[in-house]
N, C-alpha and C positions, 0 to 999 in steps of 0.2 A: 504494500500500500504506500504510495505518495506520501509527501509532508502535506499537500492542497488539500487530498480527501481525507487526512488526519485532520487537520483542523478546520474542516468543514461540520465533520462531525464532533468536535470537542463545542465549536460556538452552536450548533442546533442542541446539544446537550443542555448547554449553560443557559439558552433561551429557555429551553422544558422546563429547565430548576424555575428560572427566575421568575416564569407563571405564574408555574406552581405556589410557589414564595407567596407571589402577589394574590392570590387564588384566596387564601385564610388570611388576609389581613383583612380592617375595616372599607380600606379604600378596595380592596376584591368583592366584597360584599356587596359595597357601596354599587358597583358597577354591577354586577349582578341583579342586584334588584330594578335597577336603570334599566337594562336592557328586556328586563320579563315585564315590567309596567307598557301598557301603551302606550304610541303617542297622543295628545289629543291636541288637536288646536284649537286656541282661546273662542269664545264666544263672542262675536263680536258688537254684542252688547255690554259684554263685560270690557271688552278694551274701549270702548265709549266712558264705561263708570271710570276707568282708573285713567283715562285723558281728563274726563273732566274733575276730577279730585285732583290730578297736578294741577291743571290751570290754578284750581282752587289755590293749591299750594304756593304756586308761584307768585296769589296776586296779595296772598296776608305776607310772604319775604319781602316783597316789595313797599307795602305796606308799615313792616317793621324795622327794614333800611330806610325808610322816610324819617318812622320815628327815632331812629339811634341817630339820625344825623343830625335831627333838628337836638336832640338831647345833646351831643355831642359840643352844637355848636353855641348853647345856653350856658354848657361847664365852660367853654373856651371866653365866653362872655363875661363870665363871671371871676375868673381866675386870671385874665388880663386882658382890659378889655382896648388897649393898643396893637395889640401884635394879632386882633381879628383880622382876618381880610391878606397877611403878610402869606398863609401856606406852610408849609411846613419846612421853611429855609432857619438854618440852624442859630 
């Protein structure tokens, strides 16, 4: 036998271990179960519900960076009210 077909067979060996290995761990499982569940795809009234929940989302962020900057800019008022309007120059 060859050194080529020797170590052809030594790395298909070492692949069977390393399955195998991976076969009984959580992340073998993990995939196991993956693969026996169907797939389904979304409803697409349920990706309606979760668009319009981010919108939602996006418009009280928006909303809440209004409010921390107008907060922000009441602290900077207050704690010197020359250097309002200058930026953040050192």
């Amino acid at each position: 036998m060859d050194d080529e077909a020797i170590l052809a067979q030594a790395l298909a060996g070492l692949f069977i271990v390393a399955v195998g290995s991976l076969w009984w761990t959580r992340l073998g499982r993990a995939l196991r179960e993956r693969v026996r569940r169907p797939f389904v795809t979304p409803d697409a009234a349920l990706i309606g519900d979760v668009l319009e929940e981010v919108q939602e989302l996006r418009h009280e962020v928006d909303e809440l960076a209004a409010r921390l900057d107008f907060h922000e800019r009441l602290l900077a008022q207050q704690r010197n009210p020359q250097e309002l309007g200058r930026g953040s120059e050192p």
